[in-house]
C-alpha positions as CSV (number, residue, x, y, z in Angstrom):
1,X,-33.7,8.7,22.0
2,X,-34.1,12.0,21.2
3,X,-35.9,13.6,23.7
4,X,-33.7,11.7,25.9
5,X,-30.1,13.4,24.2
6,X,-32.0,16.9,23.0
7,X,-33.8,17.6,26.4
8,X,-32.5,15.3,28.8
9,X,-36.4,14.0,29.6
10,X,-37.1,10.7,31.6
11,X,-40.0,8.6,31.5
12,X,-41.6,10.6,34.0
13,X,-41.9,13.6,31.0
14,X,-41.7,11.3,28.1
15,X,-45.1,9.3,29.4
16,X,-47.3,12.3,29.8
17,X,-46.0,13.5,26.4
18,X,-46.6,10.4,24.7
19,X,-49.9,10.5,26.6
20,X,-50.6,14.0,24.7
21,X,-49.9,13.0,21.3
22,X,-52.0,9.6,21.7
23,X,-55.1,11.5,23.2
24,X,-54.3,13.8,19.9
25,X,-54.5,11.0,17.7
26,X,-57.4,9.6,19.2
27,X,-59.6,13.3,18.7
28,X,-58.6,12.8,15.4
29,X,-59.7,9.3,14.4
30,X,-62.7,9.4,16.1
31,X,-63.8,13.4,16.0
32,X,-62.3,14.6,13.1
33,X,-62.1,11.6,10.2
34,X,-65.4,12.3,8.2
35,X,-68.3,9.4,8.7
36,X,-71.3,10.6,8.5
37,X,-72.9,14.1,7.9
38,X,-72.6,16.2,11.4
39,X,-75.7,16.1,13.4
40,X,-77.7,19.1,13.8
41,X,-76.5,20.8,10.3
42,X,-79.6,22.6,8.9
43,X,-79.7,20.5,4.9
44,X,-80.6,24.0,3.2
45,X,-80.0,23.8,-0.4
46,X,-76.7,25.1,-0.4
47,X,-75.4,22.6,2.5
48,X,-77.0,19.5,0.5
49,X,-75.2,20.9,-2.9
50,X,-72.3,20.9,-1.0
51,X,-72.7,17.5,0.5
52,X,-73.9,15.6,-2.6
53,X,-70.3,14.3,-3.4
54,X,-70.5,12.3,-0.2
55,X,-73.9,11.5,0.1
56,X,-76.6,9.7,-2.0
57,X,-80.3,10.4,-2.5
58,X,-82.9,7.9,-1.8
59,X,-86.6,8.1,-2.7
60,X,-87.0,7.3,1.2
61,X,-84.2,9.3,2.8
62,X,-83.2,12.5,1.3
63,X,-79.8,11.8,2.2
64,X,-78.0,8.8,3.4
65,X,-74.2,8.1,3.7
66,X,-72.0,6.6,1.0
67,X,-68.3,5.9,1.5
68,X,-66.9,8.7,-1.0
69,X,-63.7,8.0,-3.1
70,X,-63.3,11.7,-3.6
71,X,-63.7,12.5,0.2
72,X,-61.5,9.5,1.2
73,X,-58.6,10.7,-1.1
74,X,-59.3,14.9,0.3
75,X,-58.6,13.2,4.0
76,X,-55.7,11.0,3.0
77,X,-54.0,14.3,1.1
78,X,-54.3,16.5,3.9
79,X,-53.3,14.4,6.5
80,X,-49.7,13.5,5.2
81,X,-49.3,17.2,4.8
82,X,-50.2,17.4,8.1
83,X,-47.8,15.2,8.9
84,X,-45.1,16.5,6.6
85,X,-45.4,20.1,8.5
86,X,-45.5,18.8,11.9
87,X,-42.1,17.0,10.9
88,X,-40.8,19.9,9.4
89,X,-41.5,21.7,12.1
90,X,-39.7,19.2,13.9
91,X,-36.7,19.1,11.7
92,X,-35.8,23.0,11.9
93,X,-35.6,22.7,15.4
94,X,-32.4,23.2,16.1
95,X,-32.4,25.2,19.4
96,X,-34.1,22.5,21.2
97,X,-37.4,23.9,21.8
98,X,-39.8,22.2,24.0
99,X,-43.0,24.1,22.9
100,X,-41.8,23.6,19.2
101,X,-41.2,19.7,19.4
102,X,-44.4,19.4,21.3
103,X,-46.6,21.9,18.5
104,X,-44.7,19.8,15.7
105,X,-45.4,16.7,17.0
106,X,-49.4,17.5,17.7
107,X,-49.3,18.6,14.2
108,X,-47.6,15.7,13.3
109,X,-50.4,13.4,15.2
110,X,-53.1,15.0,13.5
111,X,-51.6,12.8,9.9
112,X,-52.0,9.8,11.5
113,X,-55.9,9.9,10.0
114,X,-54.0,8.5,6.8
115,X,-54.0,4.6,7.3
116,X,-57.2,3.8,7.9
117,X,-58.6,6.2,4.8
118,X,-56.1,4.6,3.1
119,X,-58.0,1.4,3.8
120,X,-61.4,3.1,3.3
121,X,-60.4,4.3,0.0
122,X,-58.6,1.2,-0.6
123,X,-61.9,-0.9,0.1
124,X,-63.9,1.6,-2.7
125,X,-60.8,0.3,-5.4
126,X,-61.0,-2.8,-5.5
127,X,-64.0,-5.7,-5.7
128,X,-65.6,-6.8,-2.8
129,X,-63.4,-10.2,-3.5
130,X,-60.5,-8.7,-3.2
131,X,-60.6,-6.6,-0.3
132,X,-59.0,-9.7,2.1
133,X,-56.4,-9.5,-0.3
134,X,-55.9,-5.7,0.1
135,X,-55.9,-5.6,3.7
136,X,-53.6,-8.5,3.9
137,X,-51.1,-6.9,2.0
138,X,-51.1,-3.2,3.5
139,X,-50.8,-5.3,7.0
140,X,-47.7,-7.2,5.7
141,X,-46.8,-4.0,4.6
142,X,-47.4,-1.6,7.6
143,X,-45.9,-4.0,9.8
144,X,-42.5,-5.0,7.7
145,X,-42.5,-1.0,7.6
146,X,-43.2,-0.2,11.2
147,X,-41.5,-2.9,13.0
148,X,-38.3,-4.0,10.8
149,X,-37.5,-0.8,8.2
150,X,-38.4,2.6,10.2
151,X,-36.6,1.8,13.2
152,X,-33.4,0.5,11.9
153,X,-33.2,2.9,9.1
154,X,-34.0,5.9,11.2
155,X,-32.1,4.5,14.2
156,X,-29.3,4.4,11.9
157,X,-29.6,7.7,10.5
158,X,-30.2,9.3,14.2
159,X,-27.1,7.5,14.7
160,X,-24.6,9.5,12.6
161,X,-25.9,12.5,12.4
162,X,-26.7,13.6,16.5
163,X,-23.7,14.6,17.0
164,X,-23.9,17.6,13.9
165,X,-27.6,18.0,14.1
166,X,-29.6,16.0,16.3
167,X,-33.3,16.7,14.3
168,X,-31.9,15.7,10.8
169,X,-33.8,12.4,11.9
170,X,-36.9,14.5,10.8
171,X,-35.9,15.9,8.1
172,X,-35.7,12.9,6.5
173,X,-38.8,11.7,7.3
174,X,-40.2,15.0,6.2
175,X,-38.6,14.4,2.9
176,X,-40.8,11.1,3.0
177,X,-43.8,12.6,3.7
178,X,-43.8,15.5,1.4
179,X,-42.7,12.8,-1.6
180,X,-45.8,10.9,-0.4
181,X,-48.0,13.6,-0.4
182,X,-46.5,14.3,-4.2
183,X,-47.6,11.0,-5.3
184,X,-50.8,11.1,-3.7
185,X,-51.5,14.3,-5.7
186,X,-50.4,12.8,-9.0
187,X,-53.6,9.9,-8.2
188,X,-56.5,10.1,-9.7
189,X,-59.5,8.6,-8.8
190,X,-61.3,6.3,-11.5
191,X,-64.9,7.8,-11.9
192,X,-66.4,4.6,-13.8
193,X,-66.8,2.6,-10.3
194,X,-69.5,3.7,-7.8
195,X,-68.6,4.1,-4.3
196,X,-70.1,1.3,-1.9
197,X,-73.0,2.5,0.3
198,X,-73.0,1.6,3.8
């Protein structure tokens, strides 16, 4: 709807844009989301100090993988504030400008590594028992979220405010984001349980 009143685009600009932020998205998931240590990285002492909190040593393999708590929580902090500049960027828009609505929302697309390390770090929480459990309710949740709340709360928000200031819609979800990225810097991460190794 926006793009639509701000900029007057049609599908034939909105696909191509939407193509942009999904290819974005997609770099990010699988290119930039830590799994494993990069290939060719020369393990000198001070690379495998640095490393150390993400991997574990093995009297056969120096170093091999481990899902880090730590490392999962670093990912899930930046990207909401990723995603809470992108917005804001988004939200002082005023003028209209295409180049700023498309660098806020690229910005904006490189959050969206936060759901699935919330998962990861989700899966290191909790008991192997009770990760069903877990991923059943942050479905329920996601989904209630993405399909029922979001889009009838911000549709209604969009709603009365277009006609004063059509990116206020942003603003308030950068609000949301920066009071998620708050909380997620007030969480600690319980040292007592050893993270899983895969």
């Amino acid at each position: 709807m926006y793009t639509q009143f701000v900029f007057g685009w049609n599908q034939a600009n909105i696909g191509p844009f939407l193509s942009l932020v999904a290819l974005s998205r997609f770099v990010v998931l699988l290119g930039v989301v830590p799994r494993e240590c990069p290939a060719g990285i020369e393990l000198t002492p001070v690379v495998v100090s640095r490393l150390k909190p993400y991997y574990v040593e093995s009297e056969t393999t120096p170093l091999v993988p481990k899902r880090s708590s730590a490392l999962d929580m670093t990912v899930l902090r930046a990207s909401v504030a990723f995603e809470a500049v992108g917005l804001f960027l988004l939200a002082i828009n005023g003028r209209g400008s295409q180049v700023q609505f498309l660098i806020g929302s690229l910005v904006s697309a490189i959050g969206s590594a936060h759901m699935p390390t919330a998962y990861s770090l989700g899966v290191n929480l909790v008991e192997p028992s009770e990760a069903a459990q877990l991923f059943g309710g942050l479905g329920i949740l996601q989904s209630v979220a993405t399909k029922a709340i979001s889009p009838s709360a911000f549709g209604l928000v969009f709603e009365h405010t277009v006609k004063w200031y059509a990116p206020f819609t942003f603003a308030v979800a950068a609000l949301l984001a920066v009071g998620a990225a708050t909380m997620f810097s007030l969480v600690r991460i319980p040292t007592r349980r050893q993270p899983v190794e895969i």
